[in-house]
C-alpha positions in Angstrom: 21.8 -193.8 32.8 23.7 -190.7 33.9 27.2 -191.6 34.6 28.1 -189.2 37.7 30.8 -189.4 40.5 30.0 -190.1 43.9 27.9 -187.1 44.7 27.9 -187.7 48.3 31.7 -187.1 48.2 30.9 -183.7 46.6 30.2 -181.5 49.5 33.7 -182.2 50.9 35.2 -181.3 47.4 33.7 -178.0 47.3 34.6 -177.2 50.2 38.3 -178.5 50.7 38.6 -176.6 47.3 37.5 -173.4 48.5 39.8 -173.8 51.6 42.4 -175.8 50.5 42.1 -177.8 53.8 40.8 -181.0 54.3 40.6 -180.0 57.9 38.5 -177.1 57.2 36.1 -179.9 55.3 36.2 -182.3 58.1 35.3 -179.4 61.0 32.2 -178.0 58.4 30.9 -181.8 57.4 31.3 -183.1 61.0 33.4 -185.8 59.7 37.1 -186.8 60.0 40.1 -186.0 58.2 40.6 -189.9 57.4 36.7 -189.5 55.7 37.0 -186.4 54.0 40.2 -187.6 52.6 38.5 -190.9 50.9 35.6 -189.2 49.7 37.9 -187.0 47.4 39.6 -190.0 46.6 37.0 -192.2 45.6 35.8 -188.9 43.1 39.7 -189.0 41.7 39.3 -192.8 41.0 36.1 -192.1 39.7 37.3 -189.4 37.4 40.7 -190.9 37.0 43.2 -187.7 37.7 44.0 -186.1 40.8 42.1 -183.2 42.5 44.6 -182.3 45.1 48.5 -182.5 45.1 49.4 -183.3 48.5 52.1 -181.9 50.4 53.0 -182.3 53.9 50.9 -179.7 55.7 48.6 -178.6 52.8 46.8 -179.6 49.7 46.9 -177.6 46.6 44.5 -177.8 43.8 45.7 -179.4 40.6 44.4 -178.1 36.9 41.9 -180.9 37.1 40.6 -179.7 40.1 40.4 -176.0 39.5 38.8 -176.8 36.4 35.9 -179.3 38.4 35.6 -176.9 41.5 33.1 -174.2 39.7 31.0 -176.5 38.2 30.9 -178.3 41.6 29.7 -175.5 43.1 27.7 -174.1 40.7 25.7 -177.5 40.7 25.2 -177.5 44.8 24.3 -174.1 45.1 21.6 -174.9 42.3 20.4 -177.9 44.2 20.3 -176.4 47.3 18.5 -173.5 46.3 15.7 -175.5 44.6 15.3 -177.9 47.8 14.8 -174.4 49.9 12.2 -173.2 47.9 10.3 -176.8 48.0 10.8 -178.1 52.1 8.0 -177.7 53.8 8.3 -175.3 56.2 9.2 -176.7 59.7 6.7 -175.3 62.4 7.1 -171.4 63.0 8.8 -171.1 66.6 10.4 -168.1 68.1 13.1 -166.2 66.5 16.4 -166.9 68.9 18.4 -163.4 68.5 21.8 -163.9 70.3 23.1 -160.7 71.3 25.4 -159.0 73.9 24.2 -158.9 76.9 24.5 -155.1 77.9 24.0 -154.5 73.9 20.4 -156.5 74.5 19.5 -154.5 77.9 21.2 -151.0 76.6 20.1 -150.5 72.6 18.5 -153.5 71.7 14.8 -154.2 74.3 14.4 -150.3 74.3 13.4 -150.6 70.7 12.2 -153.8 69.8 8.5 -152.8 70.5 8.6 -151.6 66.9 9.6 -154.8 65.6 6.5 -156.5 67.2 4.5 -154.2 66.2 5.7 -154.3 62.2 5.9 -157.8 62.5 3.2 -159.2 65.1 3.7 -163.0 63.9 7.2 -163.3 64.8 7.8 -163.6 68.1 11.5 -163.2 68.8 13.6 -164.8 72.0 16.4 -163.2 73.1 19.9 -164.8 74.2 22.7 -163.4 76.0 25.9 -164.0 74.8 29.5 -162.3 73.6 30.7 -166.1 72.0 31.4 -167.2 69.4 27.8 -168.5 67.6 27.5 -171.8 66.4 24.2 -171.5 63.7 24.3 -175.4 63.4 23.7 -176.5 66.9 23.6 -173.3 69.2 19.5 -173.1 68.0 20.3 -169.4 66.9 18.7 -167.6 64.4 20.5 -164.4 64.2 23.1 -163.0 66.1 24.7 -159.6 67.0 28.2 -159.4 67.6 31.2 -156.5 67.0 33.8 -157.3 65.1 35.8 -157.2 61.6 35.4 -159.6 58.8 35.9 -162.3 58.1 33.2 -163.9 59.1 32.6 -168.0 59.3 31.5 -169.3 55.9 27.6 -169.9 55.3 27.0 -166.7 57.4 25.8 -163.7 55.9 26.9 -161.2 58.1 25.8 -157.2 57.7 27.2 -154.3 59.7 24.6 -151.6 61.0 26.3 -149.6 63.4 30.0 -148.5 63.8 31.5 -149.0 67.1 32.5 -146.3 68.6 34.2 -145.9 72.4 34.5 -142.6 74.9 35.5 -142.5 78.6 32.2 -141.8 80.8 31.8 -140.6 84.4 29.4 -139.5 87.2 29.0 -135.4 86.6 30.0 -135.2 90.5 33.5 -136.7 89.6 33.8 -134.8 86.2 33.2 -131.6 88.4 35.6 -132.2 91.0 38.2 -132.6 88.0 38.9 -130.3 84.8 39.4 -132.9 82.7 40.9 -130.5 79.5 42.7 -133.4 77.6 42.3 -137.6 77.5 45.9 -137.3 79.8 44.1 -135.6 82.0 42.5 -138.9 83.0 45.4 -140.3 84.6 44.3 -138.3 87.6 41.3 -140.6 87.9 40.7 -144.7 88.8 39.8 -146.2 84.9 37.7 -148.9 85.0 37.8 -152.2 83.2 35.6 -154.7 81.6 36.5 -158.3 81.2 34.9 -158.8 77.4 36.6 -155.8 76.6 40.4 -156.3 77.7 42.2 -154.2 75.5 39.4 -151.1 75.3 41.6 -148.3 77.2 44.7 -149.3 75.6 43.0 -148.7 72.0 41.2 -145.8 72.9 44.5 -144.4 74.7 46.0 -145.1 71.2 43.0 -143.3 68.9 43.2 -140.2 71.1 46.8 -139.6 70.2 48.4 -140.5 73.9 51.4 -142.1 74.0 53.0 -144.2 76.5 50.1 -144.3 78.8 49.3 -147.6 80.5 45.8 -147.7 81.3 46.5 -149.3 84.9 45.1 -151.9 87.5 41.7 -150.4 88.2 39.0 -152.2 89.1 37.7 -155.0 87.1 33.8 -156.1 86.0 32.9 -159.4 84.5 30.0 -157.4 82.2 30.1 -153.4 81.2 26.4 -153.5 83.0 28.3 -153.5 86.5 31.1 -151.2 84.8 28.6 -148.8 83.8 26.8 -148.6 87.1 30.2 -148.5 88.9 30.9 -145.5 86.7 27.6 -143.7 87.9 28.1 -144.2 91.4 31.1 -142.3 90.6 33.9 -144.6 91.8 35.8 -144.1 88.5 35.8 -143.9 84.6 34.3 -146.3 82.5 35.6 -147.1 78.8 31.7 -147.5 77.2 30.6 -148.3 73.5 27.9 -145.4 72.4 25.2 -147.8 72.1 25.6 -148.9 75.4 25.9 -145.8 77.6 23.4 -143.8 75.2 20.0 -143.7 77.5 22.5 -142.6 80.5 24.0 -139.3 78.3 20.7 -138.5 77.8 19.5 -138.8 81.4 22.6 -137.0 83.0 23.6 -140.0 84.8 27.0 -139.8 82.8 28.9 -137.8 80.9 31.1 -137.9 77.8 34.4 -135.4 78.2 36.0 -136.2 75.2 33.0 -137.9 73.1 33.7 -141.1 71.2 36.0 -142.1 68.8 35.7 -145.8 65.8 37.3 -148.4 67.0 37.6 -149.8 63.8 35.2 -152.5 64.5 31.2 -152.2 63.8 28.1 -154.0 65.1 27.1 -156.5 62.8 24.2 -159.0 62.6 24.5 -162.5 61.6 22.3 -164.9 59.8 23.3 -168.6 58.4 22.2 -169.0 54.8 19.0 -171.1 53.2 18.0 -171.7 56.8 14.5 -172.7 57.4 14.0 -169.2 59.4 15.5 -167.1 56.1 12.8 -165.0 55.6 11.5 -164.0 59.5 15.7 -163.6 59.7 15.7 -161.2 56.8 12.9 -159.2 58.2 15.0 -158.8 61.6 17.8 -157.9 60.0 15.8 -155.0 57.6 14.6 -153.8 60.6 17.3 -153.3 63.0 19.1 -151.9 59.9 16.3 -149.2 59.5 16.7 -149.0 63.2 20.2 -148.2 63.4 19.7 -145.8 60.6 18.0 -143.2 63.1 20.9 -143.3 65.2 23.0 -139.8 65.5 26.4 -139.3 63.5 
């Protein structure tokens, strides 16, 4: 008979060890403090020594526990892996991509013909949305989002394109004004985009203009209606490159000053050792190739 510790207790070792928060363990398992907190217990009695010295508002591991932790995890990961190879695969339904909305309308449909025609068994269903994605419950498969790591743990996340951000305006308005230098647009209404709070202020900032408030213009829930405000000429948008890309190319908008990293990068998201791994993967190689083509 093999003489092991509670191994349903396990889970919320690993992880309140690579954390050092039982909270952290409680959020990930679903579970409350009070329960994580016994499970780990009832492995200390088992094993006899404390995991976890306690203090009032954190928990640090003891020798004992950063002794057990990697074998812990070492036998999880090995466990999970092998039951992810042998589950029956659950029936095939649609990829769910969760992706910014203008992102989806702008960059994202424009291309995805190529992805159906590379990969005619997958049929992927798009979502709008700039939250926050839940893999566990949301139904997602992969998701696109900008930002900076770090990224929640279990998600394998993989930037493709660097985010990059330039004032854009009807030609009629940038004709009526010579716009020589980014303070130059002071002279012109700037408009705004609610996901994007903070996007004249940085790019005020990366253009080398100090002091310049980026003022009370008018205000759009999505950079869609931003966009389409912009080339009805009733102002100047703030617009990622991805986004405004198709209307540079039409002459519907143009660029004065080009566009400049915001530090930040498109990135696409995947949970690991879920069910939809390998159509996930296959998404992800191709919107990597994809991105690839793009321009400097």
């Amino acid at each position: 008979m093999r003489r092991l510790p509670p191994l349903k207790a396990l889970p919320a070792f690993e992880i309140a060890a690579g954390t050092l928060s039982f909270n952290a363990a409680a959020k990930e398992l679903h579970l409350t403090h009070g329960a994580v907190s016994r499970q780990i217990k009832a492995i200390e009695d088992y094993l006899g020594t404390a995991l976890f010295a306690r203090r009032n508002r954190s928990v640090e591991l003891t020798a004992a526990g950063t002794a057990f932790a990697p074998a812990v995890r070492q036998a999880l990961q090995i466990i999970e892996s092998a039951a992810a190879r042998l589950a029956v695969p659950a029936k095939q339904g649609p990829l769910v991509v969760s992706c910014l909305g203008t992102f989806m309308m702008r960059w994202l449909i424009p291309r995805l013909y190529s992805f159906g025609a590379a990969h005619p068994d997958i049929d992927v269903r798009l979502s709008a949305s700039h939250l926050p994605v839940d893999f566990a419950e949301g139904g997602v498969d992969v998701a696109i989002r900008v930002g900076t790591p770090s990224w929640p743990r279990g998600v394998i996340a993989e930037p493709f394109l660097i985010d990059r951000m330039g004032p854009v305006l009807s030609p009629a308005l940038a004709r009526q004004h010579r716009l020589k230098h980014p303070v130059d647009l002071k002279t012109l209404p700037l408009l705004h985009v609610e996901t994007r709070p903070q996007a004249w202020s940085e790019w005020f900032k990366l253009a080398g203009v100090k002091n310049f408030a980026a003022g009370d213009g008018a205000r759009f829930e999505h950079i869609y209606f931003m966009l389409e405000a912009a080339a009805g000429g009733l102002g100047v948008a703030i617009g990622p490159y991805p986004t405004v890309e198709s209307d540079l190319k039409s002459g519907r908008l143009v660029a004065p000053f080009g566009f400049l990293p915001s530090g930040r990068s498109y990135h696409v998201l995947r949970p690991r050792n879920a069910r939809s791994a390998a159509r996930a993967k296959a998404f992800v190689s191709w919107i990597m190739d994809e991105a690839g083509r793009e321009p400097a």
